[in-house]
C-alpha positions in Angstrom: 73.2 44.0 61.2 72.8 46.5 58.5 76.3 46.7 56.2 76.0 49.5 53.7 78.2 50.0 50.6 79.5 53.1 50.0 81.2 54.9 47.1 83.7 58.0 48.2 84.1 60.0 45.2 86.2 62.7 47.3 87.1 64.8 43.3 89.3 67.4 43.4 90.3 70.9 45.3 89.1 70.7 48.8 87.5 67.7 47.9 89.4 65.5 49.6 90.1 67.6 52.5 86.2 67.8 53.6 85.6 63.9 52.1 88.5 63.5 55.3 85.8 64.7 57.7 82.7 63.3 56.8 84.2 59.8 56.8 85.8 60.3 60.4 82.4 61.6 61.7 80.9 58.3 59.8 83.4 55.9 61.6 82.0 58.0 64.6 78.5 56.8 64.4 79.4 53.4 63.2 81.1 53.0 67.6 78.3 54.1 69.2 76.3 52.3 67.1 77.8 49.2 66.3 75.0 47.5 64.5 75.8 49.7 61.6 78.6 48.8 59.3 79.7 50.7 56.4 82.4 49.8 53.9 83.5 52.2 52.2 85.4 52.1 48.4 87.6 55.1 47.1 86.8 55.8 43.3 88.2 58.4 41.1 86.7 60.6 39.1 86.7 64.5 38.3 89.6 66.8 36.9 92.3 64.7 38.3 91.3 61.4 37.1 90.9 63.7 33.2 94.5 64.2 33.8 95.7 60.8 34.2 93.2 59.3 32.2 91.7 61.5 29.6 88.1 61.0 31.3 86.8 62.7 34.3 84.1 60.4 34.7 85.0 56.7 33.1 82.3 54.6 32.0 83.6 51.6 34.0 83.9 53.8 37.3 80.4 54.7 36.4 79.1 51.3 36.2 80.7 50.5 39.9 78.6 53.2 40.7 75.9 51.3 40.7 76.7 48.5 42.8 76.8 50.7 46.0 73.7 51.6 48.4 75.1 55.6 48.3 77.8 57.2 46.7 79.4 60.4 49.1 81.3 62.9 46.8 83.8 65.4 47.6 83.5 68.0 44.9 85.1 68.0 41.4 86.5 70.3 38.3 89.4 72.6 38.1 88.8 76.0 36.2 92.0 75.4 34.2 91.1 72.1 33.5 88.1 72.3 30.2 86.9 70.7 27.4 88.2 72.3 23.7 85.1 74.2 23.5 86.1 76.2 26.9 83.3 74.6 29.2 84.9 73.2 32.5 84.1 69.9 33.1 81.3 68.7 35.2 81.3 65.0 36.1 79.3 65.2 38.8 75.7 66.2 36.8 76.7 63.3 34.2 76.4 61.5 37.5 73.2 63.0 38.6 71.6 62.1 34.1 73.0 58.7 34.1 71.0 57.6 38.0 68.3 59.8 37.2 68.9 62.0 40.3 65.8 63.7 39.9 65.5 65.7 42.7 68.2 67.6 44.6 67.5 68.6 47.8 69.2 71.6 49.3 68.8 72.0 53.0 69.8 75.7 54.3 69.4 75.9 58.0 71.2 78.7 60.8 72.8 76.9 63.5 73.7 80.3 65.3 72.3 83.9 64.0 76.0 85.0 63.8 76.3 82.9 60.7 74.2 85.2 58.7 74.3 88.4 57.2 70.8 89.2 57.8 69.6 91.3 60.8 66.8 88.3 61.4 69.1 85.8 60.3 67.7 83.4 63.1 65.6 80.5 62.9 66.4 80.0 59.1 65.0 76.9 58.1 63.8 75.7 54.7 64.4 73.0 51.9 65.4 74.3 48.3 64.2 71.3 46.0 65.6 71.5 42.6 64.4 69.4 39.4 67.7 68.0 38.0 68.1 65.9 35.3 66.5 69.1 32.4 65.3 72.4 32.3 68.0 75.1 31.3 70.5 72.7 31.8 69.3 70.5 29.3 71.1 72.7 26.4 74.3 72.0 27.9 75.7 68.7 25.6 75.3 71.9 22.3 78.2 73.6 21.6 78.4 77.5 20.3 79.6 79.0 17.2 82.1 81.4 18.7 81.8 83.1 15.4 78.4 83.0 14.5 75.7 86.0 15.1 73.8 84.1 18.0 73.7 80.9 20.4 70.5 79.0 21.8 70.0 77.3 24.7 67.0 75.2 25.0 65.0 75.2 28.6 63.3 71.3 28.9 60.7 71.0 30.9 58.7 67.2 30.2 55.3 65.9 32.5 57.1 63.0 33.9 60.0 65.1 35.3 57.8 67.5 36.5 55.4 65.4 38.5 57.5 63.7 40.5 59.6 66.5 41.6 56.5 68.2 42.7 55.4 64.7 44.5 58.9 64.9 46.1 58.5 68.3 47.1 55.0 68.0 49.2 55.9 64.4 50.6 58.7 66.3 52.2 56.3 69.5 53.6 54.3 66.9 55.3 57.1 65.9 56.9 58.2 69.6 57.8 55.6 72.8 57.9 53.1 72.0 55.2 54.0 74.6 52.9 55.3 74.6 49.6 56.6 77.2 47.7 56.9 76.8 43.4 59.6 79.3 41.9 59.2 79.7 38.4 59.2 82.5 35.4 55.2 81.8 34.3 54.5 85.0 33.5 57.2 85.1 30.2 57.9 82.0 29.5 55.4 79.0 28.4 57.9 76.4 29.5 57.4 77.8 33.1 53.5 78.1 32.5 53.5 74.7 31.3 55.5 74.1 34.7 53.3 76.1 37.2 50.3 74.4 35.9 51.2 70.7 36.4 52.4 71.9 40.0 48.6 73.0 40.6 47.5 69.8 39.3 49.2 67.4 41.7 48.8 70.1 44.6 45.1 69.5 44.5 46.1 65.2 45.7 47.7 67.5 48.8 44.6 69.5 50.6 46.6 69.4 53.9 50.0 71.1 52.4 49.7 75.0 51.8 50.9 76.1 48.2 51.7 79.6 46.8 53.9 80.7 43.6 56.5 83.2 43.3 58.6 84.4 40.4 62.2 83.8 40.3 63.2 87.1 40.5 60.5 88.2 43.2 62.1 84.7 45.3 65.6 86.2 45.4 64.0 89.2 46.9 61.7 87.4 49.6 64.8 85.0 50.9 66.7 88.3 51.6 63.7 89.9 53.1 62.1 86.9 54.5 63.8 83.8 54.6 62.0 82.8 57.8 58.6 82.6 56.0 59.6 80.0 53.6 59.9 76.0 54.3 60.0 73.9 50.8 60.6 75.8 47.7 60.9 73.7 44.5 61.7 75.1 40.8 63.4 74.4 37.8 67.1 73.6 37.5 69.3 76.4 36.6 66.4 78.4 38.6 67.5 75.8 41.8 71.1 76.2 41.1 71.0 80.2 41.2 68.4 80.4 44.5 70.6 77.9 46.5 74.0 79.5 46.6 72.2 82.9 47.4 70.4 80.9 50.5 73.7 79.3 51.5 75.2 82.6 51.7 72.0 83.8 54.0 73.4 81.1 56.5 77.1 81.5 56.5 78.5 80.7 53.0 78.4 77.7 50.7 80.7 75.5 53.9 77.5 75.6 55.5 75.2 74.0 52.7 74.6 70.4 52.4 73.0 68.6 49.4 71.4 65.3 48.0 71.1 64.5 44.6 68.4 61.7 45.0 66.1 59.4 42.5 64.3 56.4 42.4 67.4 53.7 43.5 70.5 55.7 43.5 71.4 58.7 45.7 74.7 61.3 45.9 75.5 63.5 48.8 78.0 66.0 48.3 78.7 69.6 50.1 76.7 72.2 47.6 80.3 73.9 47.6 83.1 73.6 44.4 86.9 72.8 44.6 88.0 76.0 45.9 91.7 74.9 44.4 93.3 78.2 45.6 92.9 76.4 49.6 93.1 73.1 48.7 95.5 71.5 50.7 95.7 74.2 53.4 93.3 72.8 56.0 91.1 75.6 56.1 88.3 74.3 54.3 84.6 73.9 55.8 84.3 70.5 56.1 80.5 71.2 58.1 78.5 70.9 54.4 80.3 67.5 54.3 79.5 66.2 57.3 76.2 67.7 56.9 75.6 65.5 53.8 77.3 62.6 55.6 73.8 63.1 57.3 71.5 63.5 54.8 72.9 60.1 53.4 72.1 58.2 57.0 69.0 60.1 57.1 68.1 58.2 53.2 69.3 54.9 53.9 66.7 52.2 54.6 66.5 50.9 58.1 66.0 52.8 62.1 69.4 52.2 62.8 70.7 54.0 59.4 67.9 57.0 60.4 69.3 57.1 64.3 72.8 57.5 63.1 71.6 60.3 60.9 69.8 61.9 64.0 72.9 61.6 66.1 75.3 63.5 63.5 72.7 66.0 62.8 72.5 66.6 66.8 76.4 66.4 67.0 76.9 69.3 64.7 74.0 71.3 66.6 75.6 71.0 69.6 79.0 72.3 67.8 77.7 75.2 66.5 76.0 76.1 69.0 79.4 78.1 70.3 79.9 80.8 67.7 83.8 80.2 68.0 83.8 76.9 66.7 84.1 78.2 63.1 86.1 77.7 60.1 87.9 80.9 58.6 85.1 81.2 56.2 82.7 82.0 58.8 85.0 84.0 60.7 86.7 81.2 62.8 90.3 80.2 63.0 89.6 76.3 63.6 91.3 74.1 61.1 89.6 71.8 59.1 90.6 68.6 60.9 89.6 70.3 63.9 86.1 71.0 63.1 86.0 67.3 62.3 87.1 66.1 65.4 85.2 68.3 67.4 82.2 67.1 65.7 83.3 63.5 65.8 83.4 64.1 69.4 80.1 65.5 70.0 78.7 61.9 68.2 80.7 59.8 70.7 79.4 62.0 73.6 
């Protein structure tokens, strides 16, 4: 009988509120499928835990971290709640550096054409894949001048990172449409050249996979125009972390979009949504890109069973929103957060 170990980081905001959820539609597949067990530890971390403790991510709540076969996280920071030098703190990508979570994996999918704000907003279906752990992001542990003439920012881009986010990205295609899609900024800078390159390189060890390149700013275009056309799209960090909020909202709004953060041993699965403080509490949060990631976890674990349970969540929330009232206010429903969670609890135990 398979017994997984799992760390809930549910953070801060709505955090908790959608964490709620996506554990009750968990406990959900665990009865109808009773040779999964999962046991499930509550850890603190995020703007909250900075308050009490002085450290939003502790180095000995780190280190549990490790001990677990997936770690589920709510969301975390507070805007009023920074470092001295004014950046809000954010836990979760020391999280994503310190297990190497390479790869983050950004499904964005219509359940009903209602959802989006595009005339053809059907049959939206793709996978934004994201390289994590450098790129633009890389500059963030500097610190500015406020009163000096300039600030730099330095874009990372190494071999090893590169190669096996692209080795993620068509090992997924082959397992969806065969097409992947590289978004980058080659034709200014040489970090980007340096990227598109060693994506040509292991593309040739993928004959059967279709592969094309696009510039960032030509990609935000295409999604609006064309969403439909696209099915794995990989590129650079800050790159990723612009492109998938835009594709979330071309499917109903960030409630809607699940994530993984995975690597090598360790993976996180958290809605790609933030703390939204000003409804925290209120029970109007999305909990669906929780739940969603609840299933992107079972789909990761090792074992059938783990992968069934991750089918049957994925087909309960299918069969939810299939009815266009069964919404959250965000996406123009009244139904309250625990509601949308029971109702897709439900549809597992059906």
């Amino acid at each position: 009988m398979p017994d997984f170990r799992i760390a809930v980081l549910p953070g801060d905001g709505i955090g908790p509120d959608v964490t709620n959820e996506g554990l009750k539609t968990l406990r959900a597949v665990e009865t109808v499928l009773p040779e999964l067990r999962f046991h499930c530890d509550e850890l603190s971390v995020g703007a909250g835990e900075f308050l009490r403790s002085g450290n939003p991510l502790p180095p000995e709540t780190m280190e549990r971290m490790k001990d677990y076969d997936a770690i589920l996280l709510g969301a975390m920071g507070l805007p009023g709640v920074r470092w001295p030098d004014g950046k809000e703190m954010t836990p979760q990508i020391d999280i994503r550096e310190v297990l190497d979570l390479y790869c983050g994996v950004r499904p964005i999918r219509t359940y009903h054409p209602d959802d989006s704000p595009l005339k053809r907003g059907a049959n939206i279906d793709f996978v934004l894949i994201r390289e994590n752990t450098e790129g633009l992001f890389y500059g963030r542990h500097g610190s500015a001048d406020l009163d000096a003439d300039d600030a730099k920012d330095t874009m990372r881009v190494t071999r090893h990172a590169s190669v096996r986010l692209f080795h993620s990205a068509f090992k997924m295609a082959r397992d969806r449409r065969k097409k992947v899609t590289l978004v980058d900024k080659a034709n200014v800078l040489p970090s980007m050249a340096y990227f598109r390159t060693i994506f040509q390189q292991i593309a040739k060890e993928y004959p059967d996979v279709e592969t094309e390149a696009c510039y960032v700013d030509a990609a935000a275009l295409f999604l609006v125009r064309r969403p439909q056309d696209f099915d794995v799209m990989v590129t650079e960090n800050m790159f990723g972390d612009i492109l998938s909020d835009l594709a979330a909202g071309l499917v109903g709004g960030m409630g809607m979009a699940p994530s993984g953060d995975l690597g090598d041993k360790y993976a996180v699965f958290q809605p790609s949504h933030g703390t939204a403080p000003d409804i925290a509490g209120k029970g109007i949060a999305n909990p669906v890109a929780m739940i969603l990631s609840t299933a992107m976890m079972l789909d990761w674990l090792p074992g059938e069973a783990a992968k069934e349970g991750g089918r049957r969540l994925h087909r309960a929330v299918e069969s939810v929103l299939a009815d266009p009232s069964a919404r959250t206010p965000d996406v123009g429903g009244t139904m309250k957060t625990h509601e949308m969670g029971d109702r897709i609890a439900a549809a597992v135990l059906a």
